[in-house]
MMTF fields as JSON, N, C-alpha, C and O atoms, coordinates in Angstrom:
{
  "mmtfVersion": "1.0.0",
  "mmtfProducer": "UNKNOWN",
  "numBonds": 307,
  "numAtoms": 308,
  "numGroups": 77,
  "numChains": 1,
  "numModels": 1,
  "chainsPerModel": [1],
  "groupsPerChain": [77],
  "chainIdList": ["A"],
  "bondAtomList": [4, 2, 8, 6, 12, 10, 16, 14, 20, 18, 24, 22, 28, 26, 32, 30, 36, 34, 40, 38, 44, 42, 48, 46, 52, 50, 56, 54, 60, 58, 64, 62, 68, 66, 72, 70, 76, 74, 80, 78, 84, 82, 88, 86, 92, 90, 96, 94, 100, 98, 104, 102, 108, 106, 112, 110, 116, 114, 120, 118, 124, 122, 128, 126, 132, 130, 136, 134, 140, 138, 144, 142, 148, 146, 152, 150, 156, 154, 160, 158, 164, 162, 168, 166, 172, 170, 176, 174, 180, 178, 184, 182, 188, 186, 192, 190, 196, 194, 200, 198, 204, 202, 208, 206, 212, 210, 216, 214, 220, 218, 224, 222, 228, 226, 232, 230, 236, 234, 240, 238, 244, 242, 248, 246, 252, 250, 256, 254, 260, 258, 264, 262, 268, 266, 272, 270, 276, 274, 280, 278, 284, 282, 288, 286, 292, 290, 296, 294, 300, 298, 304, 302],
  "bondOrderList": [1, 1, 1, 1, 1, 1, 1, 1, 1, 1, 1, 1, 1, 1, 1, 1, 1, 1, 1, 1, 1, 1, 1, 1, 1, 1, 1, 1, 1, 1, 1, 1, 1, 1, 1, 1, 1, 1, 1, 1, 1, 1, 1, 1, 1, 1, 1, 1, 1, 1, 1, 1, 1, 1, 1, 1, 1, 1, 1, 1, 1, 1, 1, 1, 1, 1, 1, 1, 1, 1, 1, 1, 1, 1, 1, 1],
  "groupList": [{"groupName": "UNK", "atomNameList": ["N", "CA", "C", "O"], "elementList": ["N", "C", "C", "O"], "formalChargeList": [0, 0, 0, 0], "bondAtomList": [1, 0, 2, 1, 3, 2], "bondOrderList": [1, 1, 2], "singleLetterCode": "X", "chemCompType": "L-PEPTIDE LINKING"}],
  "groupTypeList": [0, 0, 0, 0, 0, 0, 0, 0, 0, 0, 0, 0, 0, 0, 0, 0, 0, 0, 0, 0, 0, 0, 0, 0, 0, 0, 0, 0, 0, 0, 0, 0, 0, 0, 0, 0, 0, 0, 0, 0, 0, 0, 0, 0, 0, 0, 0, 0, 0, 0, 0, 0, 0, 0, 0, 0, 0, 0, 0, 0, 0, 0, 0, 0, 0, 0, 0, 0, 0, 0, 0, 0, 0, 0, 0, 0, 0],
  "groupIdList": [1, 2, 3, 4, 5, 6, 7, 8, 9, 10, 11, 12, 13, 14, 15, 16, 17, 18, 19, 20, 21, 22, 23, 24, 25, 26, 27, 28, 29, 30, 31, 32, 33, 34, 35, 36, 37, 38, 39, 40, 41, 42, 43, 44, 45, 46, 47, 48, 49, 50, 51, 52, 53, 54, 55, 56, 57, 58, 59, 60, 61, 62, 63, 64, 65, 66, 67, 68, 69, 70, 71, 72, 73, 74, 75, 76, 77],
  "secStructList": [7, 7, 7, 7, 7, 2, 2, 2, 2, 2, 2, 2, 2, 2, 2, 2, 2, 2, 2, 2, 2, 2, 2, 2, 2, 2, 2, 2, 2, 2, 2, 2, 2, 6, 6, 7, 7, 6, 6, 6, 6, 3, 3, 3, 3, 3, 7, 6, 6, 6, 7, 7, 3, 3, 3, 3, 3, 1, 7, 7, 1, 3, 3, 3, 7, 6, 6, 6, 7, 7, 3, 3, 3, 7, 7, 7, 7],
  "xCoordList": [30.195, 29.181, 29.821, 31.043, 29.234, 29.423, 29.2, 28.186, 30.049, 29.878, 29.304, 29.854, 27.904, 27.47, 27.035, 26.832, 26.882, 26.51, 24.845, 24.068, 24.756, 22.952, 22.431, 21.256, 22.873, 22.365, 22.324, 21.655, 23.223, 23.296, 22.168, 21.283, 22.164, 21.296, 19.751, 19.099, 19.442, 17.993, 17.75, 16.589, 18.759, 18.456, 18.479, 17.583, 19.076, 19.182, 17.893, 17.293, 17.301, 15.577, 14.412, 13.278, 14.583, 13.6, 13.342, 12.471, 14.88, 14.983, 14.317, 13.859, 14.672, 14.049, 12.146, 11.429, 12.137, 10.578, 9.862, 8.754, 10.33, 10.153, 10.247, 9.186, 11.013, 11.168, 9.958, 9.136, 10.263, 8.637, 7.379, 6.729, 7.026, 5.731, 5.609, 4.575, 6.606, 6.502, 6.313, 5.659, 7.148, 6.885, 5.768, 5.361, 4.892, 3.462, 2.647, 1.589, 2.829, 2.12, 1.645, 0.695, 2.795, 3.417, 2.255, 1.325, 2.347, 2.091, 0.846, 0.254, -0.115, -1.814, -1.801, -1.679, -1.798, -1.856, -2.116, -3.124, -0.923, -1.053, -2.056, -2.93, -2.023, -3.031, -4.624, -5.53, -4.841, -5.822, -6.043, -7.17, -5.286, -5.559, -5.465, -5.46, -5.337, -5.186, -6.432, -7.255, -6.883, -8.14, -9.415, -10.349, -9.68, -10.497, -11.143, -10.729, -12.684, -13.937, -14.15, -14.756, -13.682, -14.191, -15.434, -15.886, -16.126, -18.315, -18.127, -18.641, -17.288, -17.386, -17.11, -17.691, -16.36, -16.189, -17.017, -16.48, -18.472, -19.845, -20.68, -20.545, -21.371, -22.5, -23.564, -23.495, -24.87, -25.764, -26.686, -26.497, -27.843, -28.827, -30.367, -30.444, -31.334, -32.641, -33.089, -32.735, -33.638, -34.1, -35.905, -36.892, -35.889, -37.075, -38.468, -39.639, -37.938, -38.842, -39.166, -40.306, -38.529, -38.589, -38.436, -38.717, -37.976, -37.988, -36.557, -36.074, -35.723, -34.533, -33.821, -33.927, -32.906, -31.927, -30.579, -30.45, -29.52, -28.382, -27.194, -27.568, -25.532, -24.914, -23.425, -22.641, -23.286, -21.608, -20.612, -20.698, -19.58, -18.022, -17.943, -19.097, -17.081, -16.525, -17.705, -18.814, -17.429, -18.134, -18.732, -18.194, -19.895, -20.694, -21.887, -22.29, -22.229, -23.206, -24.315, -25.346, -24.372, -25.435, -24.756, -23.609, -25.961, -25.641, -26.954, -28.167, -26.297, -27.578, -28.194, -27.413, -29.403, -30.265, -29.837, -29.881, -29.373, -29.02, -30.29, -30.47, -30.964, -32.286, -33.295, -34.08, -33.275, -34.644, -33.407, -33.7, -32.146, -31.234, -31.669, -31.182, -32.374, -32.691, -31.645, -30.664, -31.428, -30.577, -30.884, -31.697, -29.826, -30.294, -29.508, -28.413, -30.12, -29.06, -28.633, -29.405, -27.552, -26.676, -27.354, -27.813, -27.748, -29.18, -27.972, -26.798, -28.566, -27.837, -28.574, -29.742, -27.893, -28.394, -27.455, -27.713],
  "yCoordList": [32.079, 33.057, 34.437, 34.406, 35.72, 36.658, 37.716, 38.39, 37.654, 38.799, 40.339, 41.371, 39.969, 41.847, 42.107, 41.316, 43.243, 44.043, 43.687, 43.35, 43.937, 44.041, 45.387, 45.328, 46.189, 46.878, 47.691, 48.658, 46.946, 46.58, 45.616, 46.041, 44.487, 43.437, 44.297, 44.36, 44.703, 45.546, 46.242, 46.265, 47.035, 48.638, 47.717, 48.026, 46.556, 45.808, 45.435, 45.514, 44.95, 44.005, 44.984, 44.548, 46.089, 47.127, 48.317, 49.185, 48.005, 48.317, 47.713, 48.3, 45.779, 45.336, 45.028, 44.674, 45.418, 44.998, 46.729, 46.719, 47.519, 49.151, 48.624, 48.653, 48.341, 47.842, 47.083, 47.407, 45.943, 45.27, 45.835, 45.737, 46.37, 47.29, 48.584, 49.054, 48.948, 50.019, 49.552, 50.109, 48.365, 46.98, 46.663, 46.868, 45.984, 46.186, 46.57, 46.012, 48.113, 48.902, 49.707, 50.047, 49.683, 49.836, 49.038, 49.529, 48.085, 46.883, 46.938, 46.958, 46.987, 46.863, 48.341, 47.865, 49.612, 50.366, 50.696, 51.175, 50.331, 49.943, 48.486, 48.579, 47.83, 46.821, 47.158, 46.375, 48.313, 48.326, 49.481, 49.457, 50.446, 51.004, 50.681, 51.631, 49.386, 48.711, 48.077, 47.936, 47.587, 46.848, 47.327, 46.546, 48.944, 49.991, 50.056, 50.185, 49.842, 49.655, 51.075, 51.871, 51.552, 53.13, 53.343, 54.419, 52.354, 53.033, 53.613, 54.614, 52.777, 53.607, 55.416, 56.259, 55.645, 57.04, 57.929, 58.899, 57.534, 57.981, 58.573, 58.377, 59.163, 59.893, 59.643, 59.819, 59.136, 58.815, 59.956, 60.884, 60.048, 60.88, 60.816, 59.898, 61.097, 60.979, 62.349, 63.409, 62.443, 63.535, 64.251, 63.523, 64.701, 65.445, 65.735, 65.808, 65.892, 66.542, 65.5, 65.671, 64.41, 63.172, 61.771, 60.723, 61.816, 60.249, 59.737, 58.904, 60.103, 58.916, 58.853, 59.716, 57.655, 57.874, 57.539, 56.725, 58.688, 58.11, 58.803, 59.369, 58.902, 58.203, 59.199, 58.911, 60.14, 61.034, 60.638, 59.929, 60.765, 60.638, 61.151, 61.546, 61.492, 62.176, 62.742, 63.01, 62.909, 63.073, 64.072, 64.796, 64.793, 65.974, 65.777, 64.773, 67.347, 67.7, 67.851, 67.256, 68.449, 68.647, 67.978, 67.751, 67.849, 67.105, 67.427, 67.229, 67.867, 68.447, 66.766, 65.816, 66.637, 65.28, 65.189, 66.198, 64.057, 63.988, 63.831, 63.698, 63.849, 63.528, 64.853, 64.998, 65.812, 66.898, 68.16, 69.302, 67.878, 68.905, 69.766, 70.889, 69.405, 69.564, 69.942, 69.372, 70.305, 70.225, 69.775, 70.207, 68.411, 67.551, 67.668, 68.223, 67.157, 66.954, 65.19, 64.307, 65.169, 63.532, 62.936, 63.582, 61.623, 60.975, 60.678, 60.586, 60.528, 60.212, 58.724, 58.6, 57.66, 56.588, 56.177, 55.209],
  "zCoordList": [40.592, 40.907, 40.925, 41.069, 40.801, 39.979, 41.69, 41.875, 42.458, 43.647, 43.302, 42.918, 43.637, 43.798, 44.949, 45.87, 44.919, 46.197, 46.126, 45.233, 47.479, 47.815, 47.136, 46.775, 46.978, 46.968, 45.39, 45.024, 44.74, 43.579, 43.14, 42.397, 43.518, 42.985, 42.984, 41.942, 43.799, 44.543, 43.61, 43.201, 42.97, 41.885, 40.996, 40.21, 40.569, 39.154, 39.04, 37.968, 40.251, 39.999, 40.026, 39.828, 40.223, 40.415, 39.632, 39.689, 38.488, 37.638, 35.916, 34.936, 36.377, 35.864, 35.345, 34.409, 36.564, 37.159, 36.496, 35.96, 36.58, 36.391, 34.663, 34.039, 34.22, 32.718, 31.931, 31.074, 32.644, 32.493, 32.36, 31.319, 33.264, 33.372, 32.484, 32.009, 32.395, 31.375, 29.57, 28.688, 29.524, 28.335, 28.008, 26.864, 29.129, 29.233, 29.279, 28.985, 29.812, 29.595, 27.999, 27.293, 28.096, 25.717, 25.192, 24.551, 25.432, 24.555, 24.626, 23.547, 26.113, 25.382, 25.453, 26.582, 25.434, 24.634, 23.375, 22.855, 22.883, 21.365, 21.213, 20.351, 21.594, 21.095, 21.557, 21.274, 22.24, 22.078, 21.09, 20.594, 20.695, 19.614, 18.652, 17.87, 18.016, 16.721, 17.221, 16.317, 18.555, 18.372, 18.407, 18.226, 18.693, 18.986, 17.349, 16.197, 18.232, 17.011, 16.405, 17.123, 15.028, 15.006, 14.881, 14.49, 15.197, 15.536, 16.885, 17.384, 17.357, 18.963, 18.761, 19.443, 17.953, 17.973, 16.928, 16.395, 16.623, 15.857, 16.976, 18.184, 16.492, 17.171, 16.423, 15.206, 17.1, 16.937, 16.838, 17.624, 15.832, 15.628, 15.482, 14.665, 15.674, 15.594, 14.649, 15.164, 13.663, 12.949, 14.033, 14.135, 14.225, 15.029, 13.847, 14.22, 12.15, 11.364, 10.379, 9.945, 9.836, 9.186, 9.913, 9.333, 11.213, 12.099, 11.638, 12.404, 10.44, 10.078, 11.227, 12.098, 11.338, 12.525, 11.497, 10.582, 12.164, 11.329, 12.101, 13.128, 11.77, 12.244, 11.913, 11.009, 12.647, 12.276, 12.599, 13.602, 12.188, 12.389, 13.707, 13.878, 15.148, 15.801, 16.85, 16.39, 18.238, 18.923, 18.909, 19.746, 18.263, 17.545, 18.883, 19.47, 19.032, 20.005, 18.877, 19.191, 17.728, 16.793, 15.153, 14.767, 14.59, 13.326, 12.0, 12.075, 11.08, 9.706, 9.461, 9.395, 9.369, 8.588, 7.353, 6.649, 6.871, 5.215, 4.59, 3.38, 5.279, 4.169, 4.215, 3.277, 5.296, 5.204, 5.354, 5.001, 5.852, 6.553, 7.62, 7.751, 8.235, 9.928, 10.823, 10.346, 11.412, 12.901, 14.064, 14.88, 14.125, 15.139, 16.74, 16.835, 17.786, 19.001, 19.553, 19.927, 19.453, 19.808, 20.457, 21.399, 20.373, 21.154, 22.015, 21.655, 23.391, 24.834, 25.033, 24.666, 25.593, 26.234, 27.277, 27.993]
}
């Protein structure tokens, strides 16, 4: 057996444990950004002058109608 100090062993496991969690923390991070749906990051639209509903890239407060070119506001639900 390998004599260490207490107080050694203590900083070694808390060091370890500090390691871990930071490991894990890494890890679904990144796995949830590889698993992140990109519709979630669309903005939804209602046209006010033709009825279409349709559908932008990036979280947009207003959006032109592709079909009459209107100016629309981000439907909220």
């Amino acid at each position: 057996m390998i004599p260490v100090e207490l107080g050694t062993f203590l900083a070694l496991v808390a060091g370890l444990g500090c390691a871990l969690l930071l490991g894990a923390w890494v890890w679904y991070d990144r796995r949830e950004a590889l698993l992140a749906d990109p519709r979630r990051l669309r903005s939804a639209f209602a046209c006010t002058r033709c009825g279409r509903t349709y559908s932008r890239p990036r979280l947009r407060e207003e959006a032109p109608c592709p079909g009459c070119g209107a100016n629309n506001v981000r439907l909220r639900f």
